[in-house]
CHARMM-style PDB file with segment names, atoms N, HN, CA, C and O in Angstrom:
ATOM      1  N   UNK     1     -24.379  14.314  93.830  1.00  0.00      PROA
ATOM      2  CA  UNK     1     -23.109  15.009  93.823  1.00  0.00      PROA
ATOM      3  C   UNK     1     -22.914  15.652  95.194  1.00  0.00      PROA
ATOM      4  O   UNK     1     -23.658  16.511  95.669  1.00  0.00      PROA
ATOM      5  N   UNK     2     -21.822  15.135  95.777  1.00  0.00      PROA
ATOM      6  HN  UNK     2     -21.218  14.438  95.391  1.00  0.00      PROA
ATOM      7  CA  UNK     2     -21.642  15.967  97.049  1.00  0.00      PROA
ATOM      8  C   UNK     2     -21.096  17.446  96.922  1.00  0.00      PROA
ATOM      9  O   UNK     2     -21.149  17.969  95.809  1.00  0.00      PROA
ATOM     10  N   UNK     3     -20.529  18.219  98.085  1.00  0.00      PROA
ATOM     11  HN  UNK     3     -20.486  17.795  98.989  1.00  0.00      PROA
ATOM     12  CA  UNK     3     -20.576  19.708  98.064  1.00  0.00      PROA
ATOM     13  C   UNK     3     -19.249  19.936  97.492  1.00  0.00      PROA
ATOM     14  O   UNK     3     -18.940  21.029  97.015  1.00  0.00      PROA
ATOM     15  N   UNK     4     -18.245  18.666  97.535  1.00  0.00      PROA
ATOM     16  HN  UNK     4     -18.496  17.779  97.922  1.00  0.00      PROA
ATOM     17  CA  UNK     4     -17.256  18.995  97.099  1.00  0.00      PROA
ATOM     18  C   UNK     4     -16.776  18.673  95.565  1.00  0.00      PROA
ATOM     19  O   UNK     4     -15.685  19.132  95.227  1.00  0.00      PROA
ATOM     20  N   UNK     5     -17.457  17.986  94.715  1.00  0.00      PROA
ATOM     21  HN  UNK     5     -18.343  17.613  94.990  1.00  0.00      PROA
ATOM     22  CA  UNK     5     -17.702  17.958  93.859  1.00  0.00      PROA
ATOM     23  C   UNK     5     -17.979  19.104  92.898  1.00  0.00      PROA
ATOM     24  O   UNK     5     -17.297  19.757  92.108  1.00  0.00      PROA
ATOM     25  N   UNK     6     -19.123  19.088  93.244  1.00  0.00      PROA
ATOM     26  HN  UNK     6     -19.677  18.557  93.885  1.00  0.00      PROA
ATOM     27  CA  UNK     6     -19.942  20.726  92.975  1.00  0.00      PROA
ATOM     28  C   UNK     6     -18.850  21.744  92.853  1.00  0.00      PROA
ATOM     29  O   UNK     6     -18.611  22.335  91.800  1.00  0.00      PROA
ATOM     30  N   UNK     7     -18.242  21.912  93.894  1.00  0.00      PROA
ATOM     31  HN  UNK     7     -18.435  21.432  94.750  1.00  0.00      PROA
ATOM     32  CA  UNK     7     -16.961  23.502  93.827  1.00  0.00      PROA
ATOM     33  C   UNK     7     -15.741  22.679  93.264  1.00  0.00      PROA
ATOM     34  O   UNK     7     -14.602  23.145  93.237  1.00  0.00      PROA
ATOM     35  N   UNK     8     -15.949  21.884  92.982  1.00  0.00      PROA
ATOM     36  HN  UNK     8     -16.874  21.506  93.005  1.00  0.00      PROA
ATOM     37  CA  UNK     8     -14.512  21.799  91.736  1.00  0.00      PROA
ATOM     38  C   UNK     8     -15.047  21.665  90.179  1.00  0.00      PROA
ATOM     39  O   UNK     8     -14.346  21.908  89.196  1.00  0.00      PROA
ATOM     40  N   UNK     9     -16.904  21.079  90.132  1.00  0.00      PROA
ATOM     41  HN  UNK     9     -17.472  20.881  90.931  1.00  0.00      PROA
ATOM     42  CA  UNK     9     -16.786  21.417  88.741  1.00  0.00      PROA
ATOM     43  C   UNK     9     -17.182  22.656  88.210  1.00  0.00      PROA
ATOM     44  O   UNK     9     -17.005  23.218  87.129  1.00  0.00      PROA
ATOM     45  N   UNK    10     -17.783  22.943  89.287  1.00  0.00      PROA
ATOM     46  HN  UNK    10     -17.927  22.487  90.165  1.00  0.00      PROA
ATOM     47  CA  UNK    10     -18.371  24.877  89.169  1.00  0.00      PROA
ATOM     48  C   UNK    10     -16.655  25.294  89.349  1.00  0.00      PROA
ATOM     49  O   UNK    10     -16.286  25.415  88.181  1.00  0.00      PROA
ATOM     50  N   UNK    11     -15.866  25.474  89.941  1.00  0.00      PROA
ATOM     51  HN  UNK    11     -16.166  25.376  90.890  1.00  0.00      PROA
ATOM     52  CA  UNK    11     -14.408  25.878  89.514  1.00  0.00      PROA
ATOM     53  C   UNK    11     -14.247  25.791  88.145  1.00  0.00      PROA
ATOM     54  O   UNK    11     -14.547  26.727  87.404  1.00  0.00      PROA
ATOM     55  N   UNK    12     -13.796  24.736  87.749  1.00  0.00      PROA
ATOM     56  HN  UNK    12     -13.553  23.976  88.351  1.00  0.00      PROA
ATOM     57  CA  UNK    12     -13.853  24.615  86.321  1.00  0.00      PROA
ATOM     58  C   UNK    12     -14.626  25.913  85.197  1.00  0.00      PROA
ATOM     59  O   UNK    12     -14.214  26.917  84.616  1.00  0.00      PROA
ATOM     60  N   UNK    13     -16.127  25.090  85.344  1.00  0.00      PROA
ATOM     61  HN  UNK    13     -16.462  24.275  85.817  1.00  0.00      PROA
ATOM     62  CA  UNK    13     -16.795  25.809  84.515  1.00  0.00      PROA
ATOM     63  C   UNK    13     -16.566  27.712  84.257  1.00  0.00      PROA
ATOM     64  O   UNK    13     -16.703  28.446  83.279  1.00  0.00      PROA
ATOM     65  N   UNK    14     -16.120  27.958  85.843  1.00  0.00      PROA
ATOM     66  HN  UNK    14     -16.008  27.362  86.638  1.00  0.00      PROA
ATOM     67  CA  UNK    14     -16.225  29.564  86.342  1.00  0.00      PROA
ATOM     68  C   UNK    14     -14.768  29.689  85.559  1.00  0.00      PROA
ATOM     69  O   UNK    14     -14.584  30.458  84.615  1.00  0.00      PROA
ATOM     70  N   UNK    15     -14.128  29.124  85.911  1.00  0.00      PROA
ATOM     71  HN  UNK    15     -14.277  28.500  86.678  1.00  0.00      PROA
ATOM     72  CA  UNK    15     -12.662  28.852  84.873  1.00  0.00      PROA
ATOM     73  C   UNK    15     -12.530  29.626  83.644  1.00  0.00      PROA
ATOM     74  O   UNK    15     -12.095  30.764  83.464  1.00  0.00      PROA
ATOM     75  N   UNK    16     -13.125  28.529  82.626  1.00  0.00      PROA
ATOM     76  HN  UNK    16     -13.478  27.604  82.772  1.00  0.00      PROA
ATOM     77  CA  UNK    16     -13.425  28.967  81.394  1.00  0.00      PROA
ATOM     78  C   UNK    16     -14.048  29.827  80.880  1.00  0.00      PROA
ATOM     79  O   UNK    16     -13.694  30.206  79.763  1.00  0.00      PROA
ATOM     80  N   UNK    17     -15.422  30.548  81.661  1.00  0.00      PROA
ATOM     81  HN  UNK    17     -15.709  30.240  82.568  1.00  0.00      PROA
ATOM     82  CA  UNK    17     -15.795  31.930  81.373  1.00  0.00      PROA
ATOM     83  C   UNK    17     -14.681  32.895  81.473  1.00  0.00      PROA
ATOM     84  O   UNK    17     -14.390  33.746  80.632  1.00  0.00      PROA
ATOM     85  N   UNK    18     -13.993  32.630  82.784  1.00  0.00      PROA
ATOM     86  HN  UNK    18     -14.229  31.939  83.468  1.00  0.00      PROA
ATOM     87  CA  UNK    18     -13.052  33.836  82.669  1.00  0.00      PROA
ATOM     88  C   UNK    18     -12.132  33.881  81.979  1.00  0.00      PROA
ATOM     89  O   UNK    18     -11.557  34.927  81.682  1.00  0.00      PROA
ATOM     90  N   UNK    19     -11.750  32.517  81.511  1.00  0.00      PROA
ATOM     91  HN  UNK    19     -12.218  31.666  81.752  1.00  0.00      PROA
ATOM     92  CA  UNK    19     -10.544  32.945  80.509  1.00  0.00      PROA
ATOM     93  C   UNK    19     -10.786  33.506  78.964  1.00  0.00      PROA
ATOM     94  O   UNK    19     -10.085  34.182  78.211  1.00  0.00      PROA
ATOM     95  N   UNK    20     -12.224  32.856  78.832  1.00  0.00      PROA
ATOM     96  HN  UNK    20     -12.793  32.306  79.443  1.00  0.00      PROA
ATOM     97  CA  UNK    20     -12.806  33.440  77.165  1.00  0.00      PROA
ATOM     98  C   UNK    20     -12.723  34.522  77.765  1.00  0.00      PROA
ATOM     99  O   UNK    20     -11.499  34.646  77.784  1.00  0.00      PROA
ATOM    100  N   UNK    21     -13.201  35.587  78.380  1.00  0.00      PROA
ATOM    101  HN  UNK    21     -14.196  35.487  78.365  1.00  0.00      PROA
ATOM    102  CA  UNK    21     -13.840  36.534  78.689  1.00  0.00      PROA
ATOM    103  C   UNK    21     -12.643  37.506  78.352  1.00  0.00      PROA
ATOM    104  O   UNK    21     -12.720  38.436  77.549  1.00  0.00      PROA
ATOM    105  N   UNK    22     -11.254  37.072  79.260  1.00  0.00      PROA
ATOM    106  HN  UNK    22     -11.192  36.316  79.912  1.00  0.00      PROA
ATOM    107  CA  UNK    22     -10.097  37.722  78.756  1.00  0.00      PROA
ATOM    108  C   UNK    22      -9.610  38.032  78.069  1.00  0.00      PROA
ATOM    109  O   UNK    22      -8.906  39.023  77.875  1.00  0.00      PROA
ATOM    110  N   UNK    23     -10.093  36.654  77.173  1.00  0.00      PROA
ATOM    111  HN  UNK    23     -10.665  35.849  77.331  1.00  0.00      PROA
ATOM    112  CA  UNK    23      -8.878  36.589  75.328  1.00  0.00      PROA
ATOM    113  C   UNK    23     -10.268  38.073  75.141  1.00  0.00      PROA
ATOM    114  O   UNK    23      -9.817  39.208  74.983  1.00  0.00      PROA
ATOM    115  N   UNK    24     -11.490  37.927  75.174  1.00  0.00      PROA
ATOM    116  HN  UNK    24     -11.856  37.006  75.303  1.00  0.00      PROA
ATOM    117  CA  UNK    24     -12.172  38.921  74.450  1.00  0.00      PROA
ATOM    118  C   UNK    24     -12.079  40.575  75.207  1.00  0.00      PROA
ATOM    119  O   UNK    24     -12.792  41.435  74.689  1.00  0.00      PROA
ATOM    120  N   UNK    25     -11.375  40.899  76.177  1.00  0.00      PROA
ATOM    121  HN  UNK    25     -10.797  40.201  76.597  1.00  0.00      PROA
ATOM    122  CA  UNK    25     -11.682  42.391  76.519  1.00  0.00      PROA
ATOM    123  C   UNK    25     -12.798  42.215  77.613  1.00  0.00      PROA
ATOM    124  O   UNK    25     -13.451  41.172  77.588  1.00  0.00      PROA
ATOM    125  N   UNK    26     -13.017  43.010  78.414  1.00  0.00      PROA
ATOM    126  HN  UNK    26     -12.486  43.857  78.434  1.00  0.00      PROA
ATOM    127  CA  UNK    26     -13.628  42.997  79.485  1.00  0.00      PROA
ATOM    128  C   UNK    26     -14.323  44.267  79.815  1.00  0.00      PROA
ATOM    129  O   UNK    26     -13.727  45.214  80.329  1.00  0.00      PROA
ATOM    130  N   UNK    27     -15.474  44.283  79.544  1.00  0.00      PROA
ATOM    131  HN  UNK    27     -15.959  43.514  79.126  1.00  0.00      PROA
ATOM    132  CA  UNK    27     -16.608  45.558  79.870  1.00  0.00      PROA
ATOM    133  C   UNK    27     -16.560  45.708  81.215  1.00  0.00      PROA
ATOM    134  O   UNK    27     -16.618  44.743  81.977  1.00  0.00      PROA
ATOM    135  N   UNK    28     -16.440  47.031  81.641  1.00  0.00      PROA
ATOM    136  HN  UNK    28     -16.392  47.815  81.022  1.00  0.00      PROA
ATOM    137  CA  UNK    28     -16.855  47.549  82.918  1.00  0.00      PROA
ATOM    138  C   UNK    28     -18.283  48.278  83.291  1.00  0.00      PROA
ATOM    139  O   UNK    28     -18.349  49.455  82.936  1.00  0.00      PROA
ATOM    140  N   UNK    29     -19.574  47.668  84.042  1.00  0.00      PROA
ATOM    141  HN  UNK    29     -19.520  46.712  84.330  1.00  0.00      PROA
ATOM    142  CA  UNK    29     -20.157  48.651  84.447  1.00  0.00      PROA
ATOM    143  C   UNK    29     -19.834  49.274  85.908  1.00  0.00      PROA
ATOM    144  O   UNK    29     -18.677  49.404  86.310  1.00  0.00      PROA
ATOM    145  N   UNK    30     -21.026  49.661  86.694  1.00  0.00      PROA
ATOM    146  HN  UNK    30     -21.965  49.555  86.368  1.00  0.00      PROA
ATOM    147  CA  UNK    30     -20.801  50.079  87.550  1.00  0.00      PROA
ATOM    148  C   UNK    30     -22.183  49.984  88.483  1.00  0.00      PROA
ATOM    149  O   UNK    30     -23.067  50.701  88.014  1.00  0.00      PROA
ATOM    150  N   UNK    31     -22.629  49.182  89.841  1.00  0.00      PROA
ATOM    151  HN  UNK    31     -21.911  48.600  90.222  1.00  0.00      PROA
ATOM    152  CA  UNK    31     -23.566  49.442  90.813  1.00  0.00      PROA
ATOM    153  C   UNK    31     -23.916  50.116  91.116  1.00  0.00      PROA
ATOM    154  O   UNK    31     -23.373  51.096  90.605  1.00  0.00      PROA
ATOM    155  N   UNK    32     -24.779  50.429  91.890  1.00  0.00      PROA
ATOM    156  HN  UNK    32     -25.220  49.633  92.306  1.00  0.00      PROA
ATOM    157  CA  UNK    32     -25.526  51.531  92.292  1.00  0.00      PROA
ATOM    158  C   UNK    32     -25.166  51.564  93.699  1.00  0.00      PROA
ATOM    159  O   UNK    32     -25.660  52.495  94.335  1.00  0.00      PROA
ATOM    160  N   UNK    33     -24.368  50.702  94.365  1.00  0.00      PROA
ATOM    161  HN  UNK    33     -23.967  49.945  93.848  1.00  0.00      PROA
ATOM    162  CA  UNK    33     -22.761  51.720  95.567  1.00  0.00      PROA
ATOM    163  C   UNK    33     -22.089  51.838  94.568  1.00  0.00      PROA
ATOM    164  O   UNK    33     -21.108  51.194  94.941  1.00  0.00      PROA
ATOM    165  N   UNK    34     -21.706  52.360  92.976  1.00  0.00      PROA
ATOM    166  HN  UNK    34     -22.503  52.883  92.673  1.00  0.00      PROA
ATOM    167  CA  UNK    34     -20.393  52.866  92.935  1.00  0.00      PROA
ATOM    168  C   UNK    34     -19.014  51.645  93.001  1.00  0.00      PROA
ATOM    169  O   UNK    34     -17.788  51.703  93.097  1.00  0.00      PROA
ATOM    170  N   UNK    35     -19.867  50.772  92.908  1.00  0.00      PROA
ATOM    171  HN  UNK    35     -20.863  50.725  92.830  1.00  0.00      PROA
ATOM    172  CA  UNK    35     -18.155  49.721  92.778  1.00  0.00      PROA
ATOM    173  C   UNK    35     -18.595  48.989  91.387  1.00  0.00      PROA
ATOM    174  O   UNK    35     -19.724  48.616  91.069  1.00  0.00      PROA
ATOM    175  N   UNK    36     -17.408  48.894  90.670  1.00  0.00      PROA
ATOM    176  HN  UNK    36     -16.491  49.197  90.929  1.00  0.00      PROA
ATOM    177  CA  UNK    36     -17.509  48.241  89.604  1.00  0.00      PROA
ATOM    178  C   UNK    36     -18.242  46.828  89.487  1.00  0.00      PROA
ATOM    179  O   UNK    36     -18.690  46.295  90.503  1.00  0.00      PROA
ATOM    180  N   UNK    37     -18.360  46.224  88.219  1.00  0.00      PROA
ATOM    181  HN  UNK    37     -17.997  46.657  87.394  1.00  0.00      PROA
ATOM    182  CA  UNK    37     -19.406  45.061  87.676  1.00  0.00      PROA
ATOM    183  C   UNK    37     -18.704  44.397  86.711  1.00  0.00      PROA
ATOM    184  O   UNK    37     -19.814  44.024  86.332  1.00  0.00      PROA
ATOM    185  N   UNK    38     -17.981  43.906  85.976  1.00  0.00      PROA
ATOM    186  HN  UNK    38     -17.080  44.209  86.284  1.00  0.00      PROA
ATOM    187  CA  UNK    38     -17.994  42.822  85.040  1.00  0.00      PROA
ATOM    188  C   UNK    38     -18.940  42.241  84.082  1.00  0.00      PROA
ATOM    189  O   UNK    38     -19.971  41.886  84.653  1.00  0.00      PROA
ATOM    190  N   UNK    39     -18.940  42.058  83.027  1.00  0.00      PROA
ATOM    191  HN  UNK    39     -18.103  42.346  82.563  1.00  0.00      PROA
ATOM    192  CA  UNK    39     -19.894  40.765  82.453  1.00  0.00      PROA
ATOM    193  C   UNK    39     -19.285  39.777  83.150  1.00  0.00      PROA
ATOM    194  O   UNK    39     -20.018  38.907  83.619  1.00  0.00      PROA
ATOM    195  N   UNK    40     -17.781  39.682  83.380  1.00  0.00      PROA
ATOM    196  HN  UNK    40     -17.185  40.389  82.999  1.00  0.00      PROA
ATOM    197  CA  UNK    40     -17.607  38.178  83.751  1.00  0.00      PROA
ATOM    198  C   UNK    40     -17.948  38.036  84.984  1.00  0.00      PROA
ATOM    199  O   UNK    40     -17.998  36.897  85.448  1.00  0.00      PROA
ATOM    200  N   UNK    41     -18.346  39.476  86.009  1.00  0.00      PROA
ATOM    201  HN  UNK    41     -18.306  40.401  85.632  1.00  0.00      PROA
ATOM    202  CA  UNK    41     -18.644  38.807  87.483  1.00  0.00      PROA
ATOM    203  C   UNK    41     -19.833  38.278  87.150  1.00  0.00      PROA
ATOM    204  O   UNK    41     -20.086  37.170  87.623  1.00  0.00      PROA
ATOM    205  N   UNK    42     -20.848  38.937  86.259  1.00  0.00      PROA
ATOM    206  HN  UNK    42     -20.642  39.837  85.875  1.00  0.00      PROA
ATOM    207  CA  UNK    42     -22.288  38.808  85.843  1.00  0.00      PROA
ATOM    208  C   UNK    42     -22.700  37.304  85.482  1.00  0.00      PROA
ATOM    209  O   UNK    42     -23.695  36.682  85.856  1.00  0.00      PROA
ATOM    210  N   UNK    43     -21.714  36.918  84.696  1.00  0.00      PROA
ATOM    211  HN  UNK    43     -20.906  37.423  84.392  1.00  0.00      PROA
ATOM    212  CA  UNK    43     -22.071  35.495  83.613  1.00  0.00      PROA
ATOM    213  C   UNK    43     -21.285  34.197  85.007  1.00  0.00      PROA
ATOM    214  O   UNK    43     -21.480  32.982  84.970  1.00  0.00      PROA
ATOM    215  N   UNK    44     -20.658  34.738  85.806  1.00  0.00      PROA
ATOM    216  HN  UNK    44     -20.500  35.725  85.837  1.00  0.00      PROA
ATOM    217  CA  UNK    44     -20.202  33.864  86.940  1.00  0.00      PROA
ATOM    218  C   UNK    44     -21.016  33.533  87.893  1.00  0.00      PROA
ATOM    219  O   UNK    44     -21.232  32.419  88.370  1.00  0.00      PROA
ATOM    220  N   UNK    45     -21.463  34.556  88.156  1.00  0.00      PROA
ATOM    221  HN  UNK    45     -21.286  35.461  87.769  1.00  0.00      PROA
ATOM    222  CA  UNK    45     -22.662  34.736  89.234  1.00  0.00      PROA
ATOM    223  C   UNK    45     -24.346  34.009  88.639  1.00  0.00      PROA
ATOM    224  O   UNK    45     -25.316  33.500  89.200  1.00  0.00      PROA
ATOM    225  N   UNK    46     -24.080  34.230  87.665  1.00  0.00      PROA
ATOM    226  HN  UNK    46     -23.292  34.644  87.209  1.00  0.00      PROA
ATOM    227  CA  UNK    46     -25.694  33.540  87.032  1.00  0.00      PROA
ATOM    228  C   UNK    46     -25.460  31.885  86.813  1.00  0.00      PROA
ATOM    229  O   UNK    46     -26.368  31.061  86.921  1.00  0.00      PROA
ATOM    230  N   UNK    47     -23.933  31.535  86.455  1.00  0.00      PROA
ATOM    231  HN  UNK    47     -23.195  32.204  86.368  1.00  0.00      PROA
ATOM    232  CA  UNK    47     -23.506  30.297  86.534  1.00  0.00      PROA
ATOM    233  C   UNK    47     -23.899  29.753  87.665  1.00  0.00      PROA
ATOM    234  O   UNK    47     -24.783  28.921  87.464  1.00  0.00      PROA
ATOM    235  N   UNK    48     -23.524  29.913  89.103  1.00  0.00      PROA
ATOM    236  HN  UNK    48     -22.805  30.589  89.267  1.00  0.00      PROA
ATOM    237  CA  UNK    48     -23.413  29.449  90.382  1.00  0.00      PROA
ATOM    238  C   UNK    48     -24.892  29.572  90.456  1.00  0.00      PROA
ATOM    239  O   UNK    48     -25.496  28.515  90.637  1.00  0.00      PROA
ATOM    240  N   UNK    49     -25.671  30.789  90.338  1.00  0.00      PROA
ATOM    241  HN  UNK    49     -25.180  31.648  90.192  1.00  0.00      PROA
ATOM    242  CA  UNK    49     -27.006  30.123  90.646  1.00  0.00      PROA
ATOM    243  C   UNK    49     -27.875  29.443  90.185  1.00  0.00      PROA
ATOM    244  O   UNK    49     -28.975  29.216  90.689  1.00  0.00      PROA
ATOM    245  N   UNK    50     -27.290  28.911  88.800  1.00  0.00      PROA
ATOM    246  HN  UNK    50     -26.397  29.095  88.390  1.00  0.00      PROA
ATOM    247  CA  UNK    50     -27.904  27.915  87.733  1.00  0.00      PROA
ATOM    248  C   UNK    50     -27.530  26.724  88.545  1.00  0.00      PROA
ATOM    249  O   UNK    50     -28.439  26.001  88.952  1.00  0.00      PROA
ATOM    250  N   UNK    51     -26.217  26.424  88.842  1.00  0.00      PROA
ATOM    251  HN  UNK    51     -25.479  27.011  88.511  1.00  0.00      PROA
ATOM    252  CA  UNK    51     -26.147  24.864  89.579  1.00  0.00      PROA
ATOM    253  C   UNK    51     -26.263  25.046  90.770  1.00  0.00      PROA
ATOM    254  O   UNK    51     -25.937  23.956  91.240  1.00  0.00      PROA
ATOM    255  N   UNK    52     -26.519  25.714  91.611  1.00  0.00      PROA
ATOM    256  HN  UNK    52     -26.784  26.599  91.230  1.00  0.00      PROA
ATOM    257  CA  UNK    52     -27.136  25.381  93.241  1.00  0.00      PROA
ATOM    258  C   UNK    52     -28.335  25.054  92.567  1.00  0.00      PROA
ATOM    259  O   UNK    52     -28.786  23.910  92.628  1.00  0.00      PROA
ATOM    260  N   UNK    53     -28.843  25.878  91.983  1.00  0.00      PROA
ATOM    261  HN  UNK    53     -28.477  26.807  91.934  1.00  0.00      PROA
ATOM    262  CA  UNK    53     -30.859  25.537  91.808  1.00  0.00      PROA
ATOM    263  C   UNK    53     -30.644  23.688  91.742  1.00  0.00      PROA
ATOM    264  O   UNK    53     -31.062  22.746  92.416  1.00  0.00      PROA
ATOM    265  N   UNK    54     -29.784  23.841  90.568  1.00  0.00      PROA
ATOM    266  HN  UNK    54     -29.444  24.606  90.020  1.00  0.00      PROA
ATOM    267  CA  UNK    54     -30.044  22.623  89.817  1.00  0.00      PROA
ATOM    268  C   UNK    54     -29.717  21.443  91.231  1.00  0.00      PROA
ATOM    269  O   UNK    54     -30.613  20.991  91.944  1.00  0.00      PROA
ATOM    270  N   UNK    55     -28.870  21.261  91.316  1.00  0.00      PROA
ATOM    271  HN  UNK    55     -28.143  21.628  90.736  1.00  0.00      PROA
ATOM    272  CA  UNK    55     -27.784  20.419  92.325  1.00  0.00      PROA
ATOM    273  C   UNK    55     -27.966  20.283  93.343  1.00  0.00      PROA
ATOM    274  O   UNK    55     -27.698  19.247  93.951  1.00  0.00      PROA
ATOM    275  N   UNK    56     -28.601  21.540  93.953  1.00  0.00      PROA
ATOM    276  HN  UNK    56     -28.818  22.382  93.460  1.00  0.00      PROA
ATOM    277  CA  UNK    56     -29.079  21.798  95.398  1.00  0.00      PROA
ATOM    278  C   UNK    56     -30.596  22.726  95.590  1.00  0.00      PROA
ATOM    279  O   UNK    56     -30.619  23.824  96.146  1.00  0.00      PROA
ATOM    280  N   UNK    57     -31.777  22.064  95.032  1.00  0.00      PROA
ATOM    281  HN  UNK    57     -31.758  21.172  94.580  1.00  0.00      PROA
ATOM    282  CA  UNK    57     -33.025  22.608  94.715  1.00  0.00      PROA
ATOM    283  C   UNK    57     -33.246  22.596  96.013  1.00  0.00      PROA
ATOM    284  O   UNK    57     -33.943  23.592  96.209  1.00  0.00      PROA
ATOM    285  N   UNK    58     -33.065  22.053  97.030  1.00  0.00      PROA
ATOM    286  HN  UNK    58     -32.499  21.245  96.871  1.00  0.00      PROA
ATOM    287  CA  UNK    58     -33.917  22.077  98.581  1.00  0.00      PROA
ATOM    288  C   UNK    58     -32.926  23.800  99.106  1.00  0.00      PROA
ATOM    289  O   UNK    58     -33.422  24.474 100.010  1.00  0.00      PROA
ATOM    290  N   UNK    59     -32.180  24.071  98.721  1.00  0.00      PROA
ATOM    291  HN  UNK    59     -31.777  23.525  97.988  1.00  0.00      PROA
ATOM    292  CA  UNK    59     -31.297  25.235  99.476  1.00  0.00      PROA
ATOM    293  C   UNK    59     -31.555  26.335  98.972  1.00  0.00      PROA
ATOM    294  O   UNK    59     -32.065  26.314  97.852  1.00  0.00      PROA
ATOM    295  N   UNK    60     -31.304  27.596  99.594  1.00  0.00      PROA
ATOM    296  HN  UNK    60     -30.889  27.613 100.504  1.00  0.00      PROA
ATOM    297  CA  UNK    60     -31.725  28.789  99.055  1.00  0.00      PROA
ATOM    298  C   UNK    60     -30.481  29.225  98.628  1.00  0.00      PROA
ATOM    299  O   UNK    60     -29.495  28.573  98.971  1.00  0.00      PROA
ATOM    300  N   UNK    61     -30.321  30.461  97.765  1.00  0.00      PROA
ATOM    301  HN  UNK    61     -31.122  30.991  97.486  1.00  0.00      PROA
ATOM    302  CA  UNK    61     -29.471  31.003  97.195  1.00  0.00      PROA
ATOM    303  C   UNK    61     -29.911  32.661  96.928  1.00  0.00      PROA
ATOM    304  O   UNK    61     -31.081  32.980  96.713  1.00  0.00      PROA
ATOM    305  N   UNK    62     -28.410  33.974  96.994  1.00  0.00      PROA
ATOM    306  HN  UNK    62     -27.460  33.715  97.168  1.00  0.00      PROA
ATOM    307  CA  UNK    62     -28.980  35.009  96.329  1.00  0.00      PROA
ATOM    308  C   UNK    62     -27.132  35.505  96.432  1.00  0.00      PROA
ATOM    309  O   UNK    62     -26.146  35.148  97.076  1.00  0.00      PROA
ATOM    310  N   UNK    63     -27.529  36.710  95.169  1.00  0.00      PROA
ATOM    311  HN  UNK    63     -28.331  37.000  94.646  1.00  0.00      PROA
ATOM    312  CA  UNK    63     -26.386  36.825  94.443  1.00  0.00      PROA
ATOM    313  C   UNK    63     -26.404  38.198  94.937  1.00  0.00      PROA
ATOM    314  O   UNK    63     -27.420  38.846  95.183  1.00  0.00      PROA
ATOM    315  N   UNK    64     -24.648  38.765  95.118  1.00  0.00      PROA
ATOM    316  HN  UNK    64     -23.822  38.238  94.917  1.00  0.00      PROA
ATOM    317  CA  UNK    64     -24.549  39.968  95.175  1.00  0.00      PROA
ATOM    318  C   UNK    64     -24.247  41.146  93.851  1.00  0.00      PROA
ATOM    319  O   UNK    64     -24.366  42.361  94.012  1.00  0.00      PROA
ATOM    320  N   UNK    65     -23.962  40.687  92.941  1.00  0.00      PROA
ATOM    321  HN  UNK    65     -23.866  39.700  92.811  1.00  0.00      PROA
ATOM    322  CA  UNK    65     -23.652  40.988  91.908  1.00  0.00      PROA
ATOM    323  C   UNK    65     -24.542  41.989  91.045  1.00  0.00      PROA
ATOM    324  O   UNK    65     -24.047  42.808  90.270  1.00  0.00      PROA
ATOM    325  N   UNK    66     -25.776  41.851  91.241  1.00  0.00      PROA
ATOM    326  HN  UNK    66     -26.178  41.186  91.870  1.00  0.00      PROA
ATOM    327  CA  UNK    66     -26.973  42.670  90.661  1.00  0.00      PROA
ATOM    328  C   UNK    66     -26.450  44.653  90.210  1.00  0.00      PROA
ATOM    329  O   UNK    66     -26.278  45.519  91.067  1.00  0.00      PROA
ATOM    330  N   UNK    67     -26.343  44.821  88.990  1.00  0.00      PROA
ATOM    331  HN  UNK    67     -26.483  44.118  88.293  1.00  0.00      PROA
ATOM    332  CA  UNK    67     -25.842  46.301  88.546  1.00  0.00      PROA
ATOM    333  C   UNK    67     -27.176  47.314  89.406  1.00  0.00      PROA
ATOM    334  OT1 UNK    67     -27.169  48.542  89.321  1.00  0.00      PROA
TER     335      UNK     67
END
């Protein structure tokens, strides 16, 4: 799968979390700077690093998202 592939089906997928996520209400936490968190930034962010691992195992990856 090339790179452009990848960001249209990870689009997708990131898609549909957010729209369930909507119909259901949307929890707010909060980081430790003080800026808000999501489950859906949470469950987005764990998405993307599920398929780089997968898709792109030779590349490194790290998430900013961490509460």
């Amino acid at each position: 799968m090339d790179h452009k592939d990848f960001a249209l089906q990870f689009a997708k997928k990131a898609g549909n979390i957010i729209r369930e996520s909507f119909a259901l209400g949307i929890k707010k936490e909060w980081k430790v700077d003080a800026t808000p968190v999501t489950e859906v930034d949470l469950g987005v962010n764990r998405l993307l690093i599920q398929q780089v691992k997968e898709y792109f195992p030779e590349g490194g990856f790290g998430g900013r998202r961490e509460l």
